[in-house]
Structure formats: structure tokens, C-alpha cells
KEMAR-153513 format. One record per residue (C-alpha): x, y, z. Coordinates in pm, whole numbers, padded with zeros to 5 digits, always signed. Example, Ala and Ser with C-alpha at 12.3 -4.5 7.8 and 13.67 -1.06 7.14 Angstrom:
2
+01230-00450+00780;+01367-00106+00714;
This chain:
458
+08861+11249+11358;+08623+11075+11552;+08766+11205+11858;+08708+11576+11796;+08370+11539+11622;+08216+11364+11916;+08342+11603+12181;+07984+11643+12381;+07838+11834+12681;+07640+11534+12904;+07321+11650+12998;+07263+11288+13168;+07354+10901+13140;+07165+10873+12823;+07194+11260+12670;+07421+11479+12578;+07468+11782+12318;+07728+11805+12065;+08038+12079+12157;+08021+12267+11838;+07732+12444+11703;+07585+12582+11361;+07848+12624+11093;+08165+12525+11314;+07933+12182+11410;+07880+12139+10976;+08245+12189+10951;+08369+11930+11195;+08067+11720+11120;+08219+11699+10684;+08588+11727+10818;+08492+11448+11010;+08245+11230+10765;+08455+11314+10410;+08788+11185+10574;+08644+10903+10728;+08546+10790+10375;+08896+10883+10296;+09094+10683+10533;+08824+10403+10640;+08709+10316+10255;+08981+10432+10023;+09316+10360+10189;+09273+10054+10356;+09159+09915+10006;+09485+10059+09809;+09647+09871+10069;+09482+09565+09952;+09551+09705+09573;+09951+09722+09613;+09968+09404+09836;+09699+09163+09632;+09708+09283+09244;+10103+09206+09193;+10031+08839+09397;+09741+08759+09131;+09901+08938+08787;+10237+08766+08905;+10401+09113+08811;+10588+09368+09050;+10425+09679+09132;+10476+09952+08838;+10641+10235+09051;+10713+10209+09405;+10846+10599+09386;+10468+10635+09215;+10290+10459+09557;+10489+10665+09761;+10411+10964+09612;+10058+10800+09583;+09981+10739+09975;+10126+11091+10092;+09959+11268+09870;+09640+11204+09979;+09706+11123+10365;+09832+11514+10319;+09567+11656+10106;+09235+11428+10158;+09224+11571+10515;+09163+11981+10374;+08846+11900+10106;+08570+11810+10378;+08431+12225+10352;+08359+12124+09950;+08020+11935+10135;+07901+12332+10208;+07965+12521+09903;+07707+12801+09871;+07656+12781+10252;+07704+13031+10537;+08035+12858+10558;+08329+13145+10504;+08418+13188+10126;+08762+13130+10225;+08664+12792+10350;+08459+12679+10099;+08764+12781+09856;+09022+12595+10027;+08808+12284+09999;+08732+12332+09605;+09159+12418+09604;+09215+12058+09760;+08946+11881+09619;+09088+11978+09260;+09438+11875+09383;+09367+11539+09530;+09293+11409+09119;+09659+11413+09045;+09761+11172+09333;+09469+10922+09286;+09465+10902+08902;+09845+10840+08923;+09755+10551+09207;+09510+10428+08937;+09748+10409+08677;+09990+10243+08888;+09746+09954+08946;+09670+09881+08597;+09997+09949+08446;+10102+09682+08715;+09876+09441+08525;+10074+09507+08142;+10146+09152+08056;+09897+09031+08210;+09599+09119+08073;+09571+08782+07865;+09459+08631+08217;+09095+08879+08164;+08974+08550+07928;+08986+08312+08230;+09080+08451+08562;+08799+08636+08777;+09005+08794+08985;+09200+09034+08747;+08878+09072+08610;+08780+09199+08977;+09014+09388+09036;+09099+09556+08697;+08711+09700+08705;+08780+09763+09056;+09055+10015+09017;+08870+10152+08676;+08579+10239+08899;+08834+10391+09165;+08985+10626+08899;+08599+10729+08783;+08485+10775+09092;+08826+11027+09172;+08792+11166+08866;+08395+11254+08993;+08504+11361+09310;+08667+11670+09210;+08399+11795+08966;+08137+11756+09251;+08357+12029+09438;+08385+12272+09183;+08075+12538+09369;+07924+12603+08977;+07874+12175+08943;+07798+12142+09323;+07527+12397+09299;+07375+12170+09051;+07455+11813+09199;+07455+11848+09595;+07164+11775+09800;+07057+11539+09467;+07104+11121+09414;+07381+11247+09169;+07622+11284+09502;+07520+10938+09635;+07580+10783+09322;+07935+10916+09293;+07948+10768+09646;+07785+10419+09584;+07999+10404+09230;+08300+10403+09451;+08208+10171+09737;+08015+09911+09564;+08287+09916+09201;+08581+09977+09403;+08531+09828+09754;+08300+09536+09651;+08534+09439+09337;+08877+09495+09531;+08659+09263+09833;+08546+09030+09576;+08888+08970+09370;+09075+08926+09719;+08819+08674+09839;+08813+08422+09502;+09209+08518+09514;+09255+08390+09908;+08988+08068+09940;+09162+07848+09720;+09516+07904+09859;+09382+07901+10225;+09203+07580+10173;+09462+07425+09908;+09113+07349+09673;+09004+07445+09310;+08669+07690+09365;+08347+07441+09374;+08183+07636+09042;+08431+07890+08884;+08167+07973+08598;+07986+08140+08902;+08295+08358+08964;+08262+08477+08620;+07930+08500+08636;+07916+08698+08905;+08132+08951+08775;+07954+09022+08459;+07600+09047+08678;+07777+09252+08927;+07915+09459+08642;+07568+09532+08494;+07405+09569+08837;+07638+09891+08932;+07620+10017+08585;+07249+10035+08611;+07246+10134+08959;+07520+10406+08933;+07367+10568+08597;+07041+10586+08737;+07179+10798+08983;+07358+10990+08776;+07061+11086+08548;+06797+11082+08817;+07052+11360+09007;+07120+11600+08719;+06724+11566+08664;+06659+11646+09015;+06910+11959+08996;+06787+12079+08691;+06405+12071+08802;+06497+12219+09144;+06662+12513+08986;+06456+12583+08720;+06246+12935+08728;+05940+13019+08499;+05959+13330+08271;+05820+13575+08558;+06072+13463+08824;+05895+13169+09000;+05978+12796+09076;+05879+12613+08780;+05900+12264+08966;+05735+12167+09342;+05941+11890+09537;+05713+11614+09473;+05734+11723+09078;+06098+11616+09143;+06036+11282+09266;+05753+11203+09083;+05985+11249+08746;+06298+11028+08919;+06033+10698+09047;+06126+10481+08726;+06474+10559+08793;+06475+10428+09115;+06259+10108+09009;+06565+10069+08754;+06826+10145+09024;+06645+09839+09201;+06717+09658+08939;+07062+09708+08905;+07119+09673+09298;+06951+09337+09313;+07150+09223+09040;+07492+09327+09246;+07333+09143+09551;+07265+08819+09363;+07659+08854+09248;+07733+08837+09613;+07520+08562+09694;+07660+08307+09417;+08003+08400+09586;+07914+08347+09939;+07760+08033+09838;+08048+07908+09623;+08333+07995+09898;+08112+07783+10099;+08050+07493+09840;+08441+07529+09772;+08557+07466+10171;+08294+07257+10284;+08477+06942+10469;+08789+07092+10366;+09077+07174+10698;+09211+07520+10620;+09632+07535+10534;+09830+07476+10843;+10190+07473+10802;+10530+07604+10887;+10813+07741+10676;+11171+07840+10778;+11242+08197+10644;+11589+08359+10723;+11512+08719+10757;+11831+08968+10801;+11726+09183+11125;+11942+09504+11005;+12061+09717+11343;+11762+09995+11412;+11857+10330+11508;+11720+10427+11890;+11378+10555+12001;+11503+10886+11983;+11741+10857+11726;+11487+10784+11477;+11229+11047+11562;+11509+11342+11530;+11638+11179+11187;+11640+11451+10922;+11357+11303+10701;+11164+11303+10963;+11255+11630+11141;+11237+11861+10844;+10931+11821+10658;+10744+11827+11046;+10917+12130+11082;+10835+12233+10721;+10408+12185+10815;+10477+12356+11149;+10643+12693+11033;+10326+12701+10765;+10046+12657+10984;+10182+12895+11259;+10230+13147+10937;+09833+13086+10894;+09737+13108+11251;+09947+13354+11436;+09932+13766+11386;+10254+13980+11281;+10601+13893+11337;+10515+13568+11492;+10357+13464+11139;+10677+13597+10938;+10848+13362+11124;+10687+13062+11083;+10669+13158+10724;+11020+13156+10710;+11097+12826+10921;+10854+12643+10643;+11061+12775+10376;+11370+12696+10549;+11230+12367+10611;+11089+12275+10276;+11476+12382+10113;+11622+12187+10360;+11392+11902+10266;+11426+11934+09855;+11848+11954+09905;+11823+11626+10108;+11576+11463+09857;+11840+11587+09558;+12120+11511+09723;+12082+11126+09742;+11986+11140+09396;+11943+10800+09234;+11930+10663+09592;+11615+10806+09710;+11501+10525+09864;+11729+10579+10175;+11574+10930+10221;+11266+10744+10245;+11343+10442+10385;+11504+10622+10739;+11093+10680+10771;+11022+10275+10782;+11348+10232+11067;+11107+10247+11341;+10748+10286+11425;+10756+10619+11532;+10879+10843+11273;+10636+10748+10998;+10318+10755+11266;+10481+11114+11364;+10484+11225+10990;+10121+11069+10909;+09981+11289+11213;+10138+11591+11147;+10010+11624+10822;+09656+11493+10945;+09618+11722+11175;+09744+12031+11009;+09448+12082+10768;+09198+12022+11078;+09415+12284+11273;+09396+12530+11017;+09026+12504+10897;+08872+12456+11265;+09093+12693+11495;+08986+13014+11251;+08622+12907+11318;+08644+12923+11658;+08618+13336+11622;+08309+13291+11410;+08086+13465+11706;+08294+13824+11615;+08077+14090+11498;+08267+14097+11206;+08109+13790+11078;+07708+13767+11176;+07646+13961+10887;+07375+14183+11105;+07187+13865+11142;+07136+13759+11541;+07025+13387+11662;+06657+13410+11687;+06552+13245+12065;+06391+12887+11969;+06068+12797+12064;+06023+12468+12347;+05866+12281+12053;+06193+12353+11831;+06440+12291+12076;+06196+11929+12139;+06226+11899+11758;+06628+11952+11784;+06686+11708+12045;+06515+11439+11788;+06732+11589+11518;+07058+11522+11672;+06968+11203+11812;+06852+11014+11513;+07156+11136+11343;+06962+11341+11097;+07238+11606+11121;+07495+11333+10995;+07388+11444+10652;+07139+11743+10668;+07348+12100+10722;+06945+12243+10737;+07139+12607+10581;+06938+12705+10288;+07245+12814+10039;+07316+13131+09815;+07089+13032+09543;+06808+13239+09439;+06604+12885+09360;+06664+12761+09741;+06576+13125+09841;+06214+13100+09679;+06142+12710+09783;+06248+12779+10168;+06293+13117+10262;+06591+13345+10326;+06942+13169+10283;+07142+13078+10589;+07373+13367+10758;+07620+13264+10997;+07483+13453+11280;+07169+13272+11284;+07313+12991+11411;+07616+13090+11640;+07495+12982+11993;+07323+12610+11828;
């Protein structure tokens, strides 16, 4: 990911200009930026969920088959909804489909990873009365599963219309960084000190305490957002009887100012949460020598198939093959695409009769994945990279005729091009796409909505 979105032509030791231009630099620039939030803030943490949660409950996971399911899903799926960041754009409606498509999909696997972590806390939910930590993390994974649940209905294009380019998309953001990063952070911290330290926490009425303040804090800070969003969207769109915009920008943010005094608020209050922990970690291992021991452990080393072995094992093979046939079916003309349609199909039988036929003993289907390094790291990439194959190869024919819709890249001015340079080097572009979209609201406010042609040789 970052790899490919930071391909650059060096104009000097200090300068350079990004590869890709207009729409295909927006597309790599949201393939890039959604799926870094994807695999930098949402995996990592279920990690933490599925290792930490069982440790403090003192109960096994729910469903291993249901975190299985769970991680694949989304390492498979996450990687095709970065387009749903330019619906109504001069992005191709194809694209912008495929991203609403996978957007909607990706709820099934993360509510089901939700469920798993609090149905791994049944019979434990007693411990809510006293213990911070499963009070950290149960509102941790509750604000996962909201903030999953939001995800999706930002990326359908009639409630993106409304919500994008408003505080209503940062506070789905915040609501899952700050509730389900911060929590899961904060649970795993007040759940580590004491055993790393062998001590009782200094003040544990502060751990509680700064739960319920960090509670309130996001609650205030997330809704907020949420109202000062929809109240932004609504203004923005809004038309007088005779066809005009009702509402000027600064009408917009003029309404939303208490809002953000209340959003203050509630931030501070999450801060102060922090604080009381960072002080009481420190209060709780001052003078204290961390745990420093060692502990005999027989471990059976079972006999690993070779290198090769392993990489050409039928788990493995098949369901690469499987994602190979498809995408050449999506990328190559005529015969050539038949047949890649029919190797995935071939593939994906092939893959279903092994599954079936170990029946009740799935887990050796799965577990000839985990015999060496190699053939899960080969499985993770291929499906990685096959959504950013098939979304950015097809865009690399944007500059046909065909697709400029009649409308040719108007030669910039020296002061624009100055004004570009500053653009992409502050990073502005990080989160501005600058295309006015296909609404007739954004048409009035700034002009003539964005064609792909405009922008083909950025």
C-alpha cells in the first residue's frame, strides 16, 4: 500500500511529483488511506481482542471457526471499499459500485468478529461491577461493532451524498479510534502493569473512574459530530423555492460552533481519562523491578513439511489459483478471460470438496496454512493485492477517448501550478479529491462538476 501510493517522479533532492494523476492519483490515494485504517488500526487491535479478552474474562474464545472466518474476511474484502471515499465523483460508476458492493459486504465479517468478542465474555459479565478492564474492553468492542455497522451506511452513494465532505465522516472515524483503539489500549494496559510488575494498581477507583469519564467524553464528542455532520449536509444541500442555495458556507459553520465547543468538552474529558491512567501506571511501578523470571515449558516441535512442500500444499494452492483465474477473467479480453473464468471455478470446487471432505476435521484444512511461514503470507498477499490489481490496472486506460466525456485538461496557469506544488506538499491532497461531485447543490456553490478528462495529464 504504501509502496504503490508513493511511487514519485524526483524533480530534485528535496522535490518530487506523485506518479499518478487526477482520478487514478484519488483512487490510489483512498485505496491507499481506507486500507491503511484497515490493516494499521483495526487488525492489529482484533489481534489484541482474541489474544487479551479470553486472558482477562478467564473464558476461551467463543468460535475459533468464527475468527477464522473473521480475519479472512476482511483481509479479502477491506482491500476493494477504498473507491466508496469518491461516490458522486468523476470516478467510473463501475468503481464507485464495486466499493458500495464491498463496503456493504465487509458488515457481515466484522459484526460476527464483534459478537465473537462479547459472547467470549458470557459468564463473565459479573466481573463489569469491579473489574476495569472488561469494562474496557466490553465498550471497546461495542464501539467496534457501531462504528462497522456506520461504515457501511456511509458507503451507500444516497447517505454519502449527505454525510461526506461533513464532521459526520470524522466522527464515524474518531468513534472508532478513540472507543475502540483507546478502550482495547486502555483495558490491555490496566490488564498488563500489574502482572508485569507483580503489584496491585496504586488507585484502582481511578481505573474506574476513568472509564466512566472516558465513556462520557466520546459520547459527547462522537454525537456532536454526528449531529453537527447531518446539520452541515442538510444546510449544504438545501435549495430555496426558485432553485438557489439556501445556505452560504459560513451559514454552515456558524450553525455547528456550539457543537464543536461541546465536542471540546467531551474530548477533554477523554484526555483527562488518559492522564489519571498514565499517572496511576506510574504511581503503581514507581520503585517497583519489573517480573524477571524463567519457566521450563516442554513444547512438542511436530515435523514441518519443506519450503516447497508447504507452498504447493492444496489449501494453499487452490484458493491462489481460485483469485488468479478471477482476476485474469476481469482483466484479460476474449478467450483468455473464459479461461481464467473457468480455472476460478475449477479452483473454488476444488477448494469447497476439500473443505467438505474433512468434514468435522476442518481444522487440518486450515491448519496446513500455519505449517510454515510462507503459505499463509502467500495467501494474505494474494488476496491483498487482487482488489488493488483489479480496481487500479482498468484505470490505467482512463486517458481513452472513450472516457473524457468531451471534456480536455485545460493548460494551468504558473500561479496554479505554484499553488499545486503547495497542495501536494502540505499533504492537502491526503484528504481533499478538489472534484466537485454530481450534485446539483455542489454544481451551484462551485461551478461545473468534475469530468474525468479535466484532470488526465495532473
Amino acid at each position: 500500500l504504501y509502496i504503490v501510493n508513493h511511487l514519485s517522479i524526483p524533480t530534485g533532492w528535496t522535490h518530487s511529483y506523485p506518479l499518478f494523476g487526477g482520478v487514478q492519483d484519488a483512487l490510489i490515494q483512498w485505496w491507499y488511506g481506507h486500507n491503511a485504517v484497515a490493516f494499521f488500526l483495526t487488525t492489529p487491535i482484533l489481534g489484541i481482542m482474541y489474544y487479551f479478552m479470553p486472558k482477562a474474562a478467564e473464558r476461551p474464545v467463543y468460535s475459533y471457526r468464527l475468527s477464522i472466518v473473521h480475519f479472512w474476511s476482511l483481509v479479502f474484502i477491506y482491500i476493494w471499499a477504498g473507491p466508496h471515499h469518491l461516490l458522486n465523483t468523476a470516478l467510473p460508476y463501475w468503481l464507485q459500485m464495486l466499493g458500495v458492493l464491498f463496503s456493504l459486504m465487509l458488515w457481515a465479517p466484522s459484526w460476527g468478529g464483534m459478537l465473537n468478542g462479547l459472547l467470549t465474555l458470557r459468564g463473565a459479565w459479573h466481573k463489569l461491577r469491579t473489574d476495569p478492564v472488561i469494562k474496557f474492553f466490553a465498550a471497546a468492542v461495542t464501539f467496534y461493532g457501531m462504528a462497522t455497522f456506520e461504515g457501511p451506511l456511509l458507503a451507500i452513494r444516497s447517505v454519502n451524498a449527505l454525510s461526506h465532505y461533513s464532521d459526520w465522516t470524522i466522527g464515524h472515524v474518531h468513534s472508532g479510534t478513540l472507543g475502540w483503539n483507546g478502550f482495547m489500549a486502555a483495558g490491555m494496559t490496566y490488564w498488563l502493569v500489574p502482572r508485569l510488575w507483580k503489584t496491585e494498581l496504586a488507585r484502582p477507583g481511578w481505573a474506574n473512574m476513568h472509564f466512566w469519564i472516558g465513556l462520557v467524553g466520546i459520547l459527547m464528542y462522537v454525537a456532536a459530530m454526528w449531529i453537527s455532520g447531518i446539520t452541515q449536509g442538510l444546510m449544504l444541500n438545501q435549495l430555496s423555492d426558485d432553485g438557489s442555495l439556501k445556505y452560504q458556507f459560513l451559514d454552515t459553520l456558524k450553525a455547528i460552533r456550539p457543537l464543536m465547543l461541546f465536542r471540546a468538552i467531551g474530548g477533554t474529558l477523554y484526555l483527562a481519562g488518559f492522564v489519571m491512567m498514565v499517572i496511576n501506571v506510574w504511581l503503581s511501578v514507581r520503585g517497583r523491578e519489573p517480573v524477571n523470571g524463567s519457566i521450563r515449558v516442554v513444547v512438542e516441535t511436530p515435523k514441518k513439511p519443506p519450503f516447497w512442500k508447504a507452498i504447493f500444499a492444496e489449501p494453499v494452492i487452490f484458493p491462489a489459483l481460485a483469485i488468479t483465474g478471477y482476476c485474469l477473467w476481469f482483466l484479460l479480453p476474449g478467450l483468455y478471460a473464459w479461461g481464467g473464468l473457468v480455472l476460478g471455478l475449477d479452483m473454488s470446487w476444488r477448494t469447497v470438496w476439500l473443505f467438505v471432505r474433512h468434514k468435522r476435521k476442518w481444522t487440518a484444512w486450515y491448519e496446513g496454512l500455519l505449517e510454515n511461514w510462507a503459505p499463509f503470507s502467500l495467501l494474505v498477499l494474494v488476496a491483498a493485492a487482487a482488489g488493488g490489481m483489479l480496481q487500479i490496472i482498468p484505470t490505467l486506460t482512463f486517458n481513452r477517448a472513450a472516457n473524457v466525456e468531451d471534456r480536455l485538461q485545460i493548460v494551468p496557469t504558473p500561479l496554479e501550478l505554484a499553488g499545486r506544488d503547495i497542495y501536494i506538499s502540505e499533504g492537502c491532497y491526503g484528504c481533499h479529491s478538489q472534484m466537485v461531485r454530481t450534485l446539483a447543490p455542489e454544481v451551484l456553490r462551485y461551478g461545473d462538476y468534475s469530468r474525468l478528462g479535466e484532470s488526465i495529464f495532473d
